[in-house]
LOSE-360110 format. One record per residue (C-alpha): x negated, y negated, z; residue in one letter. Coordinates in steps of 0.5 Angstrom, whole numbers, plus 500, padded with zeros to 3 digits. Example, Ala and Ser with C-alpha at 12.3 -4.5 7.8 and 13.67 -1.06 7.14 Angstrom:
REM residues 2
475/509/516/a
473/502/514/s
***
This chain:
REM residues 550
124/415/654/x
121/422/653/x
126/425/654/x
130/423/648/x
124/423/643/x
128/431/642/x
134/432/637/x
137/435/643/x
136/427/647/x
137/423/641/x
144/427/640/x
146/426/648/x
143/419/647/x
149/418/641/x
154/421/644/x
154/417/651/x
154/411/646/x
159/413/642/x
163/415/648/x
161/411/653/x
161/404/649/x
168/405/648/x
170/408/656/x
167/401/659/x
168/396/653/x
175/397/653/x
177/396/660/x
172/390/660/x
176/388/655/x
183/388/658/x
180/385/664/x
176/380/660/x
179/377/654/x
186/379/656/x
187/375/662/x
190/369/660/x
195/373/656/x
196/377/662/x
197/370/666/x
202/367/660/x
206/374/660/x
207/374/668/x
209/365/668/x
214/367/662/x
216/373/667/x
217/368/672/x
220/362/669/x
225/367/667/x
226/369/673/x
226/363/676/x
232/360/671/x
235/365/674/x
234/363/681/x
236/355/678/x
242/358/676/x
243/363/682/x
242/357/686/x
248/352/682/x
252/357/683/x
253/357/691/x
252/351/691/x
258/349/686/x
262/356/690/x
261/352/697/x
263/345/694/x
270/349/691/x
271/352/698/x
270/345/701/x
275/343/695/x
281/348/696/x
279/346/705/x
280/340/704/x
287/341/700/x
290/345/706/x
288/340/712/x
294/336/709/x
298/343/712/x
296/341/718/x
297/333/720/x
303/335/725/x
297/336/729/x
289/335/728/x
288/339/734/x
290/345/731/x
284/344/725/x
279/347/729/x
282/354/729/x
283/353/722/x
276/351/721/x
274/358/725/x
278/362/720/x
275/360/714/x
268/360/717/x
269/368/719/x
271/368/712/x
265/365/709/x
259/366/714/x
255/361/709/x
258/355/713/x
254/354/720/x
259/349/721/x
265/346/718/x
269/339/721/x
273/334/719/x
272/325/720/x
277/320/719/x
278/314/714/x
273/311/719/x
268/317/719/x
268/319/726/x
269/326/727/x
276/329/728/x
276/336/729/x
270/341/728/x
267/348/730/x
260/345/732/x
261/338/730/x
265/334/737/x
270/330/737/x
269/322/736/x
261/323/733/x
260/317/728/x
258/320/721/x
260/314/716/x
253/312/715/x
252/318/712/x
252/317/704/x
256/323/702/x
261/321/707/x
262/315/704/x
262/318/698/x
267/323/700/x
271/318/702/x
271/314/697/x
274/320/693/x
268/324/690/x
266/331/692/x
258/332/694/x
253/335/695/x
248/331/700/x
240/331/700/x
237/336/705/x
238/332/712/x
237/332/719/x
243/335/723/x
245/331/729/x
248/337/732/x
242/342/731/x
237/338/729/x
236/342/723/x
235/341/716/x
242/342/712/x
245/341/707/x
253/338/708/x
258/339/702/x
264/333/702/x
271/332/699/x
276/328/702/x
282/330/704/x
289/326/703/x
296/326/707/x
303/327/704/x
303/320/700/x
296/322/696/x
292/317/700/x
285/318/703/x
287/320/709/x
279/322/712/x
273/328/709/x
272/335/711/x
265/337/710/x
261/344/710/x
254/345/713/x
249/350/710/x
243/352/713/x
238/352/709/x
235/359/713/x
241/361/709/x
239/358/702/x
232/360/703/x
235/369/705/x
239/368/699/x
232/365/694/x
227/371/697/x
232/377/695/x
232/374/689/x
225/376/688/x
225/380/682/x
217/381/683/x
213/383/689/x
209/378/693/x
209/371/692/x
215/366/694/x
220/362/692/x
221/354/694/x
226/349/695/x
222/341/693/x
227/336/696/x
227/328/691/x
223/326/697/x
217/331/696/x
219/335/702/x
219/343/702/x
225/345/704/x
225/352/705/x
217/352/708/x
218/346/713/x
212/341/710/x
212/334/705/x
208/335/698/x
204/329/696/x
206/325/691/x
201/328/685/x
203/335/687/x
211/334/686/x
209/330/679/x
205/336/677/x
211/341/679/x
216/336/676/x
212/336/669/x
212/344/670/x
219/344/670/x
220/339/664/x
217/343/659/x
224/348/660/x
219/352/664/x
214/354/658/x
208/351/662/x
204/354/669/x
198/352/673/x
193/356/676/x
192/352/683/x
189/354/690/x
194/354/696/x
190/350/703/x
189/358/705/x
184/359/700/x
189/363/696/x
189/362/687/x
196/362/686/x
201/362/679/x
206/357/680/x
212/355/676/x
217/351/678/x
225/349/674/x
229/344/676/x
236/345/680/x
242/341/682/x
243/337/677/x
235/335/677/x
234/332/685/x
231/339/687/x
225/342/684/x
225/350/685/x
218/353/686/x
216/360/685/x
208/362/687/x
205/368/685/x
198/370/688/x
193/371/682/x
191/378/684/x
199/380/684/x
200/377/677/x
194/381/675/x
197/387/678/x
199/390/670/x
192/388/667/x
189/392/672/x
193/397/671/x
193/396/663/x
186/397/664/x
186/404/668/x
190/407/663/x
185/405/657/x
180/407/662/x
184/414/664/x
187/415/656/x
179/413/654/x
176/419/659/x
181/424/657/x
180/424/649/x
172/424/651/x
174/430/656/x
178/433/650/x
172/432/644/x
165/432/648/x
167/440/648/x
167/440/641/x
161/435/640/x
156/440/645/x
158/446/641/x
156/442/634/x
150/439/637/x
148/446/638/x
150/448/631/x
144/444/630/x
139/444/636/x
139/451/636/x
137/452/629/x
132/446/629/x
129/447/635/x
128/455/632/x
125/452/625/x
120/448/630/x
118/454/635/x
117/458/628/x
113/453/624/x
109/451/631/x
106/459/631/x
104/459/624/x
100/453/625/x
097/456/631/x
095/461/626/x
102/467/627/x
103/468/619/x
108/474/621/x
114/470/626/x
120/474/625/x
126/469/625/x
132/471/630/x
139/472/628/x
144/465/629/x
150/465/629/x
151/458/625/x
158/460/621/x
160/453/625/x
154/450/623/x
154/445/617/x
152/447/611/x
145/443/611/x
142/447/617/x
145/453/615/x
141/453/609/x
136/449/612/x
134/455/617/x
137/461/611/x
130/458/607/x
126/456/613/x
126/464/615/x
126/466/607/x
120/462/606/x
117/464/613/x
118/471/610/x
114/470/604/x
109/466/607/x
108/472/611/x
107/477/605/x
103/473/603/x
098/472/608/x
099/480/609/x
097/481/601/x
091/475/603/x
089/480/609/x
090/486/605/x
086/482/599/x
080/480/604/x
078/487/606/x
080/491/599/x
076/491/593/x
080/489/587/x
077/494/583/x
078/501/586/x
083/499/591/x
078/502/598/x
076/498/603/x
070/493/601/x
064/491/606/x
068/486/610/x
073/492/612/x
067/496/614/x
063/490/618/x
069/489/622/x
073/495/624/x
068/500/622/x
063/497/628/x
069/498/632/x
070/505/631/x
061/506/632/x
063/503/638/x
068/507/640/x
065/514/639/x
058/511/642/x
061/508/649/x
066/515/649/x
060/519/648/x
063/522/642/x
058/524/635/x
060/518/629/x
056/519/623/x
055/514/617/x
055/517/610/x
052/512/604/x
054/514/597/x
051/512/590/x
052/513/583/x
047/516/579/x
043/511/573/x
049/507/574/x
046/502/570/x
044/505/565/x
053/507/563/x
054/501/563/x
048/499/558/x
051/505/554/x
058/504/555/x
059/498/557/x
062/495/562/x
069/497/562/x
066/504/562/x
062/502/569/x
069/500/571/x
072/506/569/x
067/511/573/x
067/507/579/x
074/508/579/x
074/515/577/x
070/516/583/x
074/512/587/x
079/518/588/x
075/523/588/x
072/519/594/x
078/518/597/x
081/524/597/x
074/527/600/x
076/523/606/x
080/525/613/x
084/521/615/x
080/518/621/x
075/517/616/x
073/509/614/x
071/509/606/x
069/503/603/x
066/500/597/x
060/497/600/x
057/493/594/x
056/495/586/x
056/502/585/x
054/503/593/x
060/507/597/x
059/507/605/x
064/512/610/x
064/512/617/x
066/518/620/x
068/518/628/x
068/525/632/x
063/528/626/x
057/529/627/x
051/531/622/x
053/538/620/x
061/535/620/x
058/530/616/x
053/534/611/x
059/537/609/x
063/531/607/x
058/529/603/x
056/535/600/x
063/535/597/x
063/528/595/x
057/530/592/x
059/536/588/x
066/533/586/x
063/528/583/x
059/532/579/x
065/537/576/x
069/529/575/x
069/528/567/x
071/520/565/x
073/521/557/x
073/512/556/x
072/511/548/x
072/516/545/x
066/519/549/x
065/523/555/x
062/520/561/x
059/525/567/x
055/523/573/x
052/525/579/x
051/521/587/x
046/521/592/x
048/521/599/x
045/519/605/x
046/521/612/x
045/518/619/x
048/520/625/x
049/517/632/x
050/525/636/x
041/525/634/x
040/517/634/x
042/512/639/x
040/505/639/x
039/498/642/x
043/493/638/x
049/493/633/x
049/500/634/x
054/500/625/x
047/497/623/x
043/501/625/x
047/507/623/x
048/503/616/x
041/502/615/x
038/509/618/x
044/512/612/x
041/507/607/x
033/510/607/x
036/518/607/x
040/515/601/x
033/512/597/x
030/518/599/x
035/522/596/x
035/519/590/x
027/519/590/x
027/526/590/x
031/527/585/x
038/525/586/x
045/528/585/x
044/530/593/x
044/530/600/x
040/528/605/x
040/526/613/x
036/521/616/x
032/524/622/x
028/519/628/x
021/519/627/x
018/522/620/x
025/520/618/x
023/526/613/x
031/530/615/x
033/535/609/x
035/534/603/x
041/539/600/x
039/539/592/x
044/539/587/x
043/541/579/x
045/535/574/x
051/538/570/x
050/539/563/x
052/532/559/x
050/528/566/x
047/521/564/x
040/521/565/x
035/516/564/x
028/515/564/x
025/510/569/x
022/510/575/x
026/514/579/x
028/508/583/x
035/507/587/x
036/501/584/x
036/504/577/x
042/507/573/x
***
């Protein structure tokens, strides 16, 4: 889960769910939630489709029962000979083929004439023979024919002769094959079939007999005018949706199975299109969310790498240019005051550094300054084989300025001769401030004679310097001592030595009289000393002569 621990992470992370949910939820919906809606809306569909059907189907059967009707009126045309039917009977099949056969009986009946039916065959046990010869027209029940042996359906109207009486019946035979054609391409959704249920249970377009309970169920299915369906399992293991209507007039039941899978066809569909419709827009946005998500990582993880590295100590990490114009406005001045701050951090570690290393009162280097980069500098010139030397200044009788003046006087000559030990330097010179009024030069590439010449200009420029503080005239003399690496090596820290070593010339100038210089020498120490004379109106003090004194 690391890996979601990152804004970046954290922003996928939410844009799966926003997206993802969505995407997987809605179809699950559609297949879940919506499915007995879907089975209602397909049953309606099929009990639609099956009034249809019903109708359809009382209307062939009242279509044959008129043609039978008006054949039975034109056998009166033909009483000079019965023979002579047959062929009647044959023009009227070739022009409606729906009738397998079509005869004739006698009062009695027994057949008289007939295509496929013979002479002399005794059908007056049939009731919709009796029926027709008692004058009614009628469609029977689905029976056996005793010419083909196959299940039909006989429509019967009396025939009369000249003087009106009943003179016999005429009868057509349907073949159910026919009527089961006629159901299928009736068929408005694909899958599934259509069925006819005789009173007696028997199917008479499928060849099997139901039991009892199953045709008390398809009879309750068409009682309710066809607003009712039931789920059920066919013997082949198939779920099936099934409706049923009533049809001639009740006695028959009209049956329509569709398989569940079909029916549920369009839901699956409904649920593809969520699904594609749903992908699409998240194609279309994730674009757009990426780019915004970058508005915002990039930025913050900037603002995080920037704020690792001053932790670790970088007080100087520059901010790169990002182009946030299509940022919020949040992160573009979350990331303008992080950087504006950075910045000024950075200044102000910069001053803090400079401050560490700069005496405050004079503005040259102090002795932190020296003890860094000036034993890098010793070092140097030493392993290069190149001369250094090391110059340790101090004012004279400084002490007693400040017990005459004050001291802000003091402060007032340190700075004074600040500048001009300042402007006494080369370039490649170090000048510091090493403590009180104690001024130290380290000097590279110089060797004893190069560095005499700088402290003898220290020396006298401070001599010829007057510092007017008060309304009083301050003038003021320095000491130098002078130690040089060219002469003097040395085991150890070779800026301490030097240091040191400068310091003794430095206590001999001043106990030999002061406002002068003198190089320190290895053994007696006794190196030579450039005397200089106090100018007029230089502060004196008696005392001991001592370094320490002012």
């Amino acid at each position: 889960m690391k890996r979601f621990d990152t804004l970046q992470g954290r922003l996928v992370l939410f844009v799966l769910l926003l997206f993802g949910a969505p995407l997987l939820v809605a179809p699950l919906v559609f297949l879940l939630f919506l499915r007995q809606p879907f089975v209602a809306d397909v049953s309606a569909d099929l009990n639609a489709e099956l009034a249809h059907h019903a109708r359809v189907l009382d209307g062939l059967l009242d279509g044959y029962a008129g043609r039978v009707q008006v054949l039975a009126a034109t056998i009166m045309l033909h009483d000079d000979s019965l023979l002579s039917l047959e062929d009647h009977f044959r023009v009227v099949q070739s022009a409606t083929p729906d009738f397998d056969d079509i005869f004739a009986v006698g009062p009695d009946g027994t057949v008289v004439a007939g295509i496929k039916a013979k002479p002399g065959l005794a059908l007056g046990d049939r009731s919709y023979i009796r029926s027709a010869l008692d004058g009614r027209r009628v469609v029977s029940e689905v029976v056996k024919s005793r010419v083909s042996g196959k299940p039909i359906v006989v429509i019967a109207a009396p025939y009369r002769d000249r003087a009106g009486a009943i003179a016999g019946a005429v009868g057509g035979v349907v073949d159910l094959t026919r009527v089961n054609m006629v159901l299928q391409s009736l068929r408005l959704r694909d899958g599934g079939t259509a069925f006819l249920v005789g009173r007696d249970g028997i199917t008479l377009t499928k060849g099997r007999t139901l039991g009892t309970d199953e045709v008390a169920s398809l009879r309750a299915l068409a009682g309710d005018d066809g607003r009712r369906f039931m789920v059920m399992q066919t013997a082949e293991g198939t779920d099936v949706l099934r409706v049923a209507r009533f049809a001639k007039g009740g006695e028959w039941l009209l049956v329509r199975e569709l398989p569940q899978d079909v029916a549920l066809a369009g839901q699956r569909r409904a649920a593809l299109v969520v699904l594609l419709v749903n992908s699409a827009i998240v194609l279309v946005l994730v674009p757009f969310v990426v780019r915004f998500g970058r508005t915002i990582v990039r930025p913050t993880r900037l603002v995080a790498t920037l704020s690792g590295r001053i932790a670790a100590g970088d007080f100087q990490p520059e901010c790169e240019f990002v182009d946030l114009a299509a940022a919020p406005v949040e992160i573009r001045q979350l990331y303008k005051n992080f950087c504006t701050m950075s910045a000024r951090l950075g200044e102000h570690m910069r001053a803090l550094e400079r401050m560490a290393v700069t005496d405050q009162l004079t503005g040259l280097h102090n002795r932190r300054y020296v003890a860094v980069e000036g034993a890098k500098v010793v070092d140097v010139c030493w392993r290069g084989g190149r001369p250094c030397s090391c110059l340790m200044a101090d004012i004279d009788r400084f002490k007693t300025i400040n017990d005459t003046y004050g001291h802000e006087a003091g402060d007032a000559v340190l700075q004074a001769f600040a500048e001009v030990f300042r402007g006494g330097l080369r370039w490649s010179d170090i000048g510091a401030r090493h403590g009180g009024e104690e001024f130290v030069v380290i000097a590279p590439n110089a060797d004893t004679r190069d560095a005499v010449v700088i402290a003898e200009r220290l020396r006298v420029d401070a001599a010829a310097l007057v510092v007017e503080f008060g309304g009083h005239v301050i003038r003021f003399t320095v000491s130098v001592g002078v130690a040089s690496l060219d002469e003097h090596g040395g085991d150890g820290n070779l800026l301490e030595e030097l240091l040191r070593r400068a310091d003794t010339a430095l206590y001999r100038a001043k106990a030999e009289g002061r406002d002068r210089v003198c190089v320190w020498r290895e053994g007696d120490g006794d190196g030579p000393c450039l005397p200089g004379k106090a100018p007029d109106g230089a502060t004196s003090a008696d005392g001991d002569g001592g370094r320490g004194e002012a």
